[in-house]
VMD Tcl script that draws the C-alpha trace (Angstrom):
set ca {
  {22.61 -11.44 10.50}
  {20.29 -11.42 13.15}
  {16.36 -12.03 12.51}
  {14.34 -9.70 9.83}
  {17.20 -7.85 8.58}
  {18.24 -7.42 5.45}
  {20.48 -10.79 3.63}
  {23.42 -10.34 1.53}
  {21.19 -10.71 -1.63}
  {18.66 -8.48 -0.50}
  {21.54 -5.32 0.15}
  {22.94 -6.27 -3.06}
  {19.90 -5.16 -5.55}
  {18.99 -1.40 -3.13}
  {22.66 -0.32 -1.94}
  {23.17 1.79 -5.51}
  {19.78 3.10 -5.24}
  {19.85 4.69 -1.85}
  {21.88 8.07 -1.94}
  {25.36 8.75 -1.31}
  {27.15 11.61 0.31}
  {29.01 14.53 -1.55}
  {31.94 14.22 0.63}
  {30.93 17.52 2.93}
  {30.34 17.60 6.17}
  {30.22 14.16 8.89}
  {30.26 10.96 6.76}
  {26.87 9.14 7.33}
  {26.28 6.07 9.59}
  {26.34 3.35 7.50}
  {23.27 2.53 5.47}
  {22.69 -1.25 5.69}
  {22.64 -0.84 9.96}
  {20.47 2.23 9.87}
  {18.08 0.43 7.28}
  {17.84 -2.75 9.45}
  {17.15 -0.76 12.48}
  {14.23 0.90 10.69}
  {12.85 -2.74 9.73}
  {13.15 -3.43 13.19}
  {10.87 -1.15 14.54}
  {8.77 -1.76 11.75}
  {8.30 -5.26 12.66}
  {7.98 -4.62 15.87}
  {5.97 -1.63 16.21}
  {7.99 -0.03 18.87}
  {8.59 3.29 19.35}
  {11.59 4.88 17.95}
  {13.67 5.40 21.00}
  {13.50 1.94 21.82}
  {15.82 0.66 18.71}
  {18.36 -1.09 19.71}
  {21.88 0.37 20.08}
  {23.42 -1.88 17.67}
  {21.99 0.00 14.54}
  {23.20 3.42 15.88}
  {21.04 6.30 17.29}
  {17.65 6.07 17.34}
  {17.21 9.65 15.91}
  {19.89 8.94 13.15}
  {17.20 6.01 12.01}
  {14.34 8.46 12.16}
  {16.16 11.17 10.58}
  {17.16 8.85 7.76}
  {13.51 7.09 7.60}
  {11.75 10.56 7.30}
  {14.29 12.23 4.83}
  {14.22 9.80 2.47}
  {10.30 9.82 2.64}
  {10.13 13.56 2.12}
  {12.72 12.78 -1.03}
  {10.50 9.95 -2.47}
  {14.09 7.55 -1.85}
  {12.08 4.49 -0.74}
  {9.01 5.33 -3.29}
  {11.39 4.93 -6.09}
  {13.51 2.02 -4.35}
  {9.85 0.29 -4.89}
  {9.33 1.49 -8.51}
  {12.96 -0.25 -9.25}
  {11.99 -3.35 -7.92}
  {8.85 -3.47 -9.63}
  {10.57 -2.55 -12.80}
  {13.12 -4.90 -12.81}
  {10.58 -8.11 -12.24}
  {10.77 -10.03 -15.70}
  {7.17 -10.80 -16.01}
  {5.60 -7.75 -15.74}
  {5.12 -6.49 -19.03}
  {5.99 -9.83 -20.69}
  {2.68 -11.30 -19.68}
  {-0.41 -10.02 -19.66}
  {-1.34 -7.80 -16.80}
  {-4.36 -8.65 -14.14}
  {-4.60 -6.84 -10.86}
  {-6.54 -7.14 -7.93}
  {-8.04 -4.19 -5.80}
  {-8.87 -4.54 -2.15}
  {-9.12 -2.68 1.16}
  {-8.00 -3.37 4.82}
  {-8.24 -1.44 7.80}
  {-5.65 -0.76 10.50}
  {-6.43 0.79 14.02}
  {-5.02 4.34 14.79}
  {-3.40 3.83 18.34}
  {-3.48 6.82 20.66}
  {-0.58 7.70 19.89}
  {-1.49 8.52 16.21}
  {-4.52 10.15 17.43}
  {-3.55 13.39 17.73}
  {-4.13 15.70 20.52}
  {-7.55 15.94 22.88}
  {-10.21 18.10 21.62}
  {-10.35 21.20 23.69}
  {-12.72 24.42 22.85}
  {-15.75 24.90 21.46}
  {-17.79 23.02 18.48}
  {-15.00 25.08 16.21}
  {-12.29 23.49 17.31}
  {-14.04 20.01 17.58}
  {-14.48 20.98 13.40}
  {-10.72 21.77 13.12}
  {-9.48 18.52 14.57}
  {-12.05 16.54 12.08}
  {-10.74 18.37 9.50}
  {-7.03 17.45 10.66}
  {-8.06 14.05 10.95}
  {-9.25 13.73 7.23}
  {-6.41 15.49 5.92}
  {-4.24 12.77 7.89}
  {-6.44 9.93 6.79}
  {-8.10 9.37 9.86}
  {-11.72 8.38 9.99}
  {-14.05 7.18 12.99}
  {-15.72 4.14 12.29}
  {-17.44 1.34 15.03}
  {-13.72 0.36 16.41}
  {-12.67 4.03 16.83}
  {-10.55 5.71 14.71}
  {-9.04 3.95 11.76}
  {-6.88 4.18 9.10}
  {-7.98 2.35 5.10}
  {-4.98 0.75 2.66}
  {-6.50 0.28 -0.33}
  {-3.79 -1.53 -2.42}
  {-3.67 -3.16 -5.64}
  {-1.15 -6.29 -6.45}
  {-0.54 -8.13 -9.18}
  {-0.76 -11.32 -10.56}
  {1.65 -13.26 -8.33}
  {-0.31 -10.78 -5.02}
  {2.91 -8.20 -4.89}
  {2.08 -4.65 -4.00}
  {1.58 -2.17 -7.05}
  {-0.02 1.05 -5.71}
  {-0.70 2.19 -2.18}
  {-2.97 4.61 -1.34}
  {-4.24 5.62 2.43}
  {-8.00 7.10 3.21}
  {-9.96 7.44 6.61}
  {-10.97 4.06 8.01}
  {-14.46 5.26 7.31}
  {-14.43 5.66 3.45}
  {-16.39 3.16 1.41}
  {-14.17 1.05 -1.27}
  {-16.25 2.51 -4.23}
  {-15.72 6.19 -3.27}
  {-11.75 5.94 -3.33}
  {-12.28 3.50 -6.28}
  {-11.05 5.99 -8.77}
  {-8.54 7.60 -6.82}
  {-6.57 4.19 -6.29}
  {-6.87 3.23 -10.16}
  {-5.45 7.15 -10.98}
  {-2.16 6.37 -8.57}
  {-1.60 3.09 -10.32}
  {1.52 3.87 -12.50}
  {3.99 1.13 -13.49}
  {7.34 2.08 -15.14}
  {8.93 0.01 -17.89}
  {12.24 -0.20 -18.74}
  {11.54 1.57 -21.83}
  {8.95 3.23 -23.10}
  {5.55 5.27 -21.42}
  {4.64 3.69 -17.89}
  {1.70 1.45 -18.20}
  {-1.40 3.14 -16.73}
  {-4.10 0.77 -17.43}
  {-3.74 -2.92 -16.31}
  {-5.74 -5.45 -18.70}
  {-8.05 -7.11 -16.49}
  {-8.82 -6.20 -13.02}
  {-10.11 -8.55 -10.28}
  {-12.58 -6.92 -7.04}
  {-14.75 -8.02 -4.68}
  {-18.37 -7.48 -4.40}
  {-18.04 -4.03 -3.00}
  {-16.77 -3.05 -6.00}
  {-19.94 -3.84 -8.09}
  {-21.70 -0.44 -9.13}
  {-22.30 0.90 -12.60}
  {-20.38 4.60 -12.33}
  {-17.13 1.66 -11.43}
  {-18.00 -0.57 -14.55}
  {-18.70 2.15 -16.87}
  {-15.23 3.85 -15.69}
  {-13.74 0.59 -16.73}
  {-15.40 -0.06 -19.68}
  {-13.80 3.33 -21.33}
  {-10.74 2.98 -20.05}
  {-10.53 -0.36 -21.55}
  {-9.87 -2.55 -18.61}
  {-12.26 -5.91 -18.44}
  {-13.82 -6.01 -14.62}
  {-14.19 -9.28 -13.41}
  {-16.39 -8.16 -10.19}
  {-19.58 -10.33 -9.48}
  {-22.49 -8.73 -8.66}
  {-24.49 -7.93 -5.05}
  {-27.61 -9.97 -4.15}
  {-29.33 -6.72 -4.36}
  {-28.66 -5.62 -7.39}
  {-29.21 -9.29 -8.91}
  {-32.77 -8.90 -7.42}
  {-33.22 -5.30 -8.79}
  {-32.81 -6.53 -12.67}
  {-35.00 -9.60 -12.09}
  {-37.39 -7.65 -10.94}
  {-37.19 -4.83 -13.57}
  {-37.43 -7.91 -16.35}
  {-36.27 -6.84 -19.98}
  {-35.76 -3.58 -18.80}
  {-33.14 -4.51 -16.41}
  {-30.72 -5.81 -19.27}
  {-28.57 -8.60 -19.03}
  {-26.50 -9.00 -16.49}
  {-22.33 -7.68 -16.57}
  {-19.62 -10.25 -17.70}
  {-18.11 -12.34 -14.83}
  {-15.09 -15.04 -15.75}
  {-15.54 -16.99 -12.24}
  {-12.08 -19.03 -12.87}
  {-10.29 -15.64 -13.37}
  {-12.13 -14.55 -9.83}
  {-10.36 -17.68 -7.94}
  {-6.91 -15.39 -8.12}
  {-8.51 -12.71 -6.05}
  {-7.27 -14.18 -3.27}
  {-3.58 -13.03 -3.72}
  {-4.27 -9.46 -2.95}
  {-6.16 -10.94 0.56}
  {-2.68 -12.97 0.94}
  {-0.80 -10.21 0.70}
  {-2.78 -7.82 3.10}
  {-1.78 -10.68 5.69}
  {1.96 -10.73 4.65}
  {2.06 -7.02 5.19}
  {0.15 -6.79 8.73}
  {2.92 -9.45 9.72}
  {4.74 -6.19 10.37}
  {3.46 -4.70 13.34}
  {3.77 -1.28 12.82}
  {1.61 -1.26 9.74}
  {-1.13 -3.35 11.30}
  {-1.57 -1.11 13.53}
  {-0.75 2.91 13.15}
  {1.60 4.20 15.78}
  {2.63 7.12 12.92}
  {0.68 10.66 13.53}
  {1.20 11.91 9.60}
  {-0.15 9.56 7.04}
  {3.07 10.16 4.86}
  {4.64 8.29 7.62}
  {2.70 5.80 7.92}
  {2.38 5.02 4.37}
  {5.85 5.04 3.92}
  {5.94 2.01 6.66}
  {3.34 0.67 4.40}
  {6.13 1.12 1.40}
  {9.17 -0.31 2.94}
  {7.31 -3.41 4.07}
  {6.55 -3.57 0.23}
  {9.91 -3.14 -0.64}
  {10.56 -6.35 1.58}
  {8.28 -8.16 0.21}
  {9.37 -7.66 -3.27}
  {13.18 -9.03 -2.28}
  {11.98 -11.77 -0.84}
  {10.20 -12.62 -4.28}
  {13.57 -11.80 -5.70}
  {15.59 -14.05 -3.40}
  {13.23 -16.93 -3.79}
  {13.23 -16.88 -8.02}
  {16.99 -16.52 -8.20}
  {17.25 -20.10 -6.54}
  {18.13 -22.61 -8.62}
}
mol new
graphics top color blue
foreach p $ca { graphics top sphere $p radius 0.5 }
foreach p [lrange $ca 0 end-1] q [lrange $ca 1 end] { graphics top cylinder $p $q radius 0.2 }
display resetview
């Protein structure tokens, strides 16, 4: 087993869950070598026809890595694992919420703007839909990603680079979705830990009625806002500082991810892609966990 590929352990908990053949037609490459040569461009952020011959074609790792995207195969290898870890659901559940941003290489860029101000509109347009967004360091692509308490990945959601962590706010909360073994999938976390661009009232108030306990501090700004407004600026939101010091995890874990080259930086045109590189270094991540709690 050479560097970064999967261990014994680790092929042991996804081989059921990745799909067999019906017996028709040419019998598939075999998983475990086309999986490992997917990690290793993943890690490495090469392009695709530079895999190494020893995990087969390079197309029959694309073909596999994009079909079992556009069948949701690795999305639900990642709901498993999650489902499976003992303490979620057993304890009580606080999240964190954060942001990072990852640099579209030219390659992801899509093609030169040609024609008039229309088409200039059109490839904007393309670019949102493909959650691409100009921002100071060129065009960029936003995670937004919440993890839970021991700073594994939960949800993963993708906007342009130049999207403000308050706007997609909602939109990350609505993908989170956590399956139990039994019973309705937990929508609603208990307590949920953010950062200071979090702080706004439409975000607290959307947590309040939802029934989820914010533990965001508040801006200097608006601090200064309710001094100055006196009685009439009413007292000032709930903050549990000691719960705050576990924010960090979801920080930790945006470094453990970008260890993988091609999800620090974007190399994939289509944002299904790219989130699905996203998703499989995820998926790593949450064997690893597994591996290290089944030592004695």
């Amino acid at each position: 087993m050479r560097r970064g590929e999967l261990t014994a352990k680790a092929w042991q908990r996804i081989e059921p869950l990745l799909p067999v053949t019906d017996g028709r037609g040419r019998p598939w490459r075999d998983h475990r070598e086309v999986v490992n040569g997917i990690l290793w461009r993943l890690r490495t952020g090469s392009p695709w026809r530079d895999i190494p011959e020893r995990y087969g074609p390079w197309q029959t790792c694309y073909e596999r890595f994009k079909r079992w995207d556009e069948d949701g195969t690795w999305a639900r290898i990642l709901e498993d694992l999650q489902v499976k870890d003992d303490s979620i659901g057993t304890v009580e559940l606080t999240v964190s919420i954060d942001s990072t941003t990852a640099r579209a290489h030219q390659h992801a860029a899509g093609a030169r703007k040609r024609g008039g101000r229309r088409q200039d509109d059109r490839c904007e347009e393309s670019q949102r839909r493909q959650a691409l967004g100009r921002s100071r360091g060129g065009l960029t692509t936003k995670l937004h990603l919440i993890t839970e308490a021991l700073g594994l990945p939960l949800t993963l959601h993708l906007t342009g680079g130049n999207v403000v962590d308050c706007t997609a706010f909602e939109a990350v909360l609505a993908a989170f979705r956590l399956r139990r073994p039994t019973g309705r999938p937990r929508t609603r976390p208990v307590r949920l830990l953010g950062d200071k661009g979090y702080s706004s009232k439409k975000i607290r108030l959307y947590l309040r009625r939802r029934g989820i306990r914010a533990v965001i501090p508040e801006r200097r700004d608006q601090i200064a806002n309710r001094r100055r407004k006196g009685s009439r600026g009413g007292r000032p939101p709930a903050f549990d500082a000691t719960a705050y010091k576990e924010r960090n995890l979801v920080e930790r874990c945006f470094a453990k991810l970008k260890q993988w080259r091609a999800v620090a930086t974007r190399f994939d045109k289509l944002a299904s892609r790219y989130l699905t590189g996203v998703t499989l270094a995820s998926i790593v991540l949450w064997l690893r966990h597994f591996e290290l709690s089944d030592r004695p």
